[in-house]
N, C-alpha and C positions, 0 to 999 in steps of 0.2 A: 533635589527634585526626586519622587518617588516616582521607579518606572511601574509602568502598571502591564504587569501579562496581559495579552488576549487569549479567552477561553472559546476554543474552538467548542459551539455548539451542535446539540444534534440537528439534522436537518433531516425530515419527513421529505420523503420523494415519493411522489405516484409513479412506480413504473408503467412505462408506457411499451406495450412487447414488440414493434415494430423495433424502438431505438434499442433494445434489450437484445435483439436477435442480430440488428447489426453490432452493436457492441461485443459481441460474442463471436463474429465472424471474424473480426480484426482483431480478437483478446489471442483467439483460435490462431493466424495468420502470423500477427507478431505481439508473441508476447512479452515483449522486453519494453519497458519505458526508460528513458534520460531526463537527467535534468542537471543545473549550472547549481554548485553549490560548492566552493571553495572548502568553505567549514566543513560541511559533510566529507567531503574527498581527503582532507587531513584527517579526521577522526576516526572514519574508517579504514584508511591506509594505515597509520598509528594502530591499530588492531591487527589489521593483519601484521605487521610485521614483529608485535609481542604477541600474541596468541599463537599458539601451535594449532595449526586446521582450519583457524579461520576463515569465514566464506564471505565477502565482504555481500552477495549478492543475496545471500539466505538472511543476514541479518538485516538488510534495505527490505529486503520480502516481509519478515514479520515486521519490521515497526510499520510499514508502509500499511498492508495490510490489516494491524490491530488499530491504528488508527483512522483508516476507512470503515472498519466495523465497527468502530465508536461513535464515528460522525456519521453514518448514513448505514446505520443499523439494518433494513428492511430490504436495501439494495445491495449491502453485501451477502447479506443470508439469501438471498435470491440469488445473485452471481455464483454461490458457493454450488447452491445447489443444482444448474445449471452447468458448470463446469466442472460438477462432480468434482470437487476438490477434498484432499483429503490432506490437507498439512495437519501436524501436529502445533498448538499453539501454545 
């Protein structure tokens, strides 16, 4: 049996600037996200402990973030600009 990937597509969002300015109070408030993921918590533990300097929290930050700005283009280039963000990518 051939497994078949799903390709995360882009999605067009109309920002709406009421949800955009709360979205930004609580990005502002706490900006840390969680989430349950076994695999991920191995892979990047395994990193940190061969990599010298490893940040297990910079590297969640760029995939996280490159792949938000894949999937929903118009809405991270808004939030970017918004929270003044200045990562290097």
């Amino acid at each position: 049996m051939v497994k078949k990937e799903r390709v995360a597509q882009r999605r067009r969002v109309v920002v709406d600037k009421k949800s955009l300015i709360l979205a930004r109070q609580a990005a502002k408030r706490q900006p840390r996200i969680t989430f349950y993921s076994p695999l991920s918590s191995l892979v990047l533990n395994y990193l940190k402990n061969v990599t010298p300097r490893f940040s297990i929290s910079d590297e969640v930050a760029r995939i996280v973030e490159s792949e938000l700005a894949r999937r929903y283009p118009e809405l991270a280039a808004t939030g970017k600009k918004i929270l003044r963000l200045s990562r290097g990518s």
